[in-house]
N, C-alpha and C positions, 0 to 999 in steps of 0.2 A: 492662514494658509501656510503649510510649510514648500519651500519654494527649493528648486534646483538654475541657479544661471550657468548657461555656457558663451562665455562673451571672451576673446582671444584678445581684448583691449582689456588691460589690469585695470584703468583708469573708470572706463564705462561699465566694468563689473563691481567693482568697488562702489560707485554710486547708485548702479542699480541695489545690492546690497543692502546698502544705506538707506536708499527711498524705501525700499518693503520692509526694511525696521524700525522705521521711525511711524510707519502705516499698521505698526501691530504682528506682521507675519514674520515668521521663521525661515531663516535662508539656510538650507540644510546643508548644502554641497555651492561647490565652486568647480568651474570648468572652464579651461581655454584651450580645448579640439572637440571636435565632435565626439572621437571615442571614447573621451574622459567625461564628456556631459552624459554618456550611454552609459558609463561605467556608475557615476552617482546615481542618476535615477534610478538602475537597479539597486543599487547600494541601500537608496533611503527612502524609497518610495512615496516621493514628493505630490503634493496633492497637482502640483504645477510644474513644466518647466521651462523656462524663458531661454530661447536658444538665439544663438543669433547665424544669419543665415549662411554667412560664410566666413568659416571658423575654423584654421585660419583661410580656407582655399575654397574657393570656387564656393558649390552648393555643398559642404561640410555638414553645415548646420542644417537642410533639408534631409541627409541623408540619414543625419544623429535622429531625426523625429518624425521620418518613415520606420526606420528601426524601433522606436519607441512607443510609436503608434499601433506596432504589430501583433505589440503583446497582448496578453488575455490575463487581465484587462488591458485596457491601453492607457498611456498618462495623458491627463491634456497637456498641452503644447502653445504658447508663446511664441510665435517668430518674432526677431526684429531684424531689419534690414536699414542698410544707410541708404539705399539706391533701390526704387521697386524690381524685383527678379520676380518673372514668372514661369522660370522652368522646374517642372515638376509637382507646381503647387498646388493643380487640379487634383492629384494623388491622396492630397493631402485636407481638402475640404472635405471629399466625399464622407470623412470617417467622422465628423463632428469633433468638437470638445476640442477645435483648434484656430488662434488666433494670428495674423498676419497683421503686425505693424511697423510703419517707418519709424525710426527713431524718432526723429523729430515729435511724434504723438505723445511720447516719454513727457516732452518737457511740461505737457497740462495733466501733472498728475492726478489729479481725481476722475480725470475721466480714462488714462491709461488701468489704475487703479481698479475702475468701473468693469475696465473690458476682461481686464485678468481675473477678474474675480468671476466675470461670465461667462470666460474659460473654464476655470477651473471646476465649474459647476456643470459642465458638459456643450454650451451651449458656442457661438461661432464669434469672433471677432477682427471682421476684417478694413484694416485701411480705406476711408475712401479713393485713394487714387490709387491702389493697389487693382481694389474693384473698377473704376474707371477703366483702368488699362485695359485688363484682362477682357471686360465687356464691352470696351470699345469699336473689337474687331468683330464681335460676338454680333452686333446688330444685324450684319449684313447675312449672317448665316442663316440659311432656310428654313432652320427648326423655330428659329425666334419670330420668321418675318409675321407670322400671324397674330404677334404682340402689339399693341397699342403704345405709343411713348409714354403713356402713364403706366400703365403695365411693367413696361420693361422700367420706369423709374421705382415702382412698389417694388420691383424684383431684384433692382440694384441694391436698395436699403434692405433688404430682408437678408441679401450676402454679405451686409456688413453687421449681419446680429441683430439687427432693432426687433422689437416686439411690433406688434399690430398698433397699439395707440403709440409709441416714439415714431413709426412709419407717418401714421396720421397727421402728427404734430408737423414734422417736418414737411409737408405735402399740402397742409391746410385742410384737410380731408377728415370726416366722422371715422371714428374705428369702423364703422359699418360699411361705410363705404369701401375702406381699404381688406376687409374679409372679402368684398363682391368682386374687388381686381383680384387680390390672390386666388378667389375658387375659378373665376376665368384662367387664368396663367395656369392653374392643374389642370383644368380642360382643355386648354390648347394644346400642353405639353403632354396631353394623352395621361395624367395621373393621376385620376378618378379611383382607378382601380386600388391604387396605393393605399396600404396601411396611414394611418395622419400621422403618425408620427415623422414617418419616412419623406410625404411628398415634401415639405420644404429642403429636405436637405438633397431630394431628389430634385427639382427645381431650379435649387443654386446650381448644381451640378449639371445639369444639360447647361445654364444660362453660360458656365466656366468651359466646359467642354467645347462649346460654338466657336472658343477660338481657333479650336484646330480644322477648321472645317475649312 
């Protein structure tokens, strides 16, 4: 993968760096503000790029990968964060091909590794307690209440990335059984009608959105 970091810490840019060269990929640009991580990814048209969230101020780094996300095409996208932030970030799942992680995920690199790689190939990669957070408030919200706690736990994993059999494994469940909770969770959520492509990432997205409710 050729990769773009935006990290305002020289120290923790340097060994991200480091880790995705010694893992085979190309670090194409280097950034420490958001608009200099905006300015490489146009620059080098990275298949990736790893931004960190607040770079150096506030949501910096959200705002570097709304703008990034907007383009046609769009890049995928790498968040990391020291501390979970959830403002803004519903914006930011609906478009796919974007990852949310705490740092701390960093330090068991083959599975940080795993998820960048599941970005960069279009697909979602989010923090468990990121998703925790975010769906925590979410239960209570009246779009969700006709979900089942298995339900709403297939639909927590499904917003951190997992495929139908990692769903399974984790849950002890047949892949058959976890296709039967998710086609319930698009019938409840009214997403029958939906294109398949669409209703999972439609799905995560009501389940993110129930926090503002």
């Amino acid at each position: 993968m050729r990769v773009v970091i935006g990290e305002d810490s020289a120290l923790f840019r340097e060994g991200m760096a480091a880790l995705l060269q010694s893992a085979g990929h190309e670090v194409v640009g280097r950034a420490a503000t958001g608009p200099s991580a905006v300015a490489q990814v146009r620059a080098h048209g990275p298949d990736v790029a790893v931004l960190d969230i607040r770079m150096p101020h506030d949501d910096e780094g959200i705002a570097a990968a709304l703008e990034i996300r907007a383009w046609d095409p769009p890049t995928p996208v790498m968040l990391l964060s020291q501390h979970i932030e959830t403002r803004r970030t519903v914006e930011l799942v609906t478009s796919g091909a974007i990852g949310y992680l705490l740092k701390d995920r960093v330090l068991d690199v083959d599975e940080f590794l795993a998820s960048l790689e599941r970005v960069a190939a279009g697909g979602t990669a989010l923090d468990p307690d990121v998703v925790t957070r975010l769906l925590g408030a979410a239960r209570a919200a009246s779009v969700l209440d006709a979900l089942t706690p298995r339900e709403l736990d297939v639909l927590r994993l499904m917003a951190e990335g997992w495929s139908n059999a990692a769903i399974g494994a984790r849950l002890f469940l047949s892949e058959r059984t976890v296709e039967t909770h998710i086609g319930s969770v698009f019938g409840k959520l009214s997403l029958d009608d939906s294109p398949d492509g669409n209703r999972r990432v439609r799905a995560i997205l009501a389940y993110l959105e129930a926090q503002t409710v």
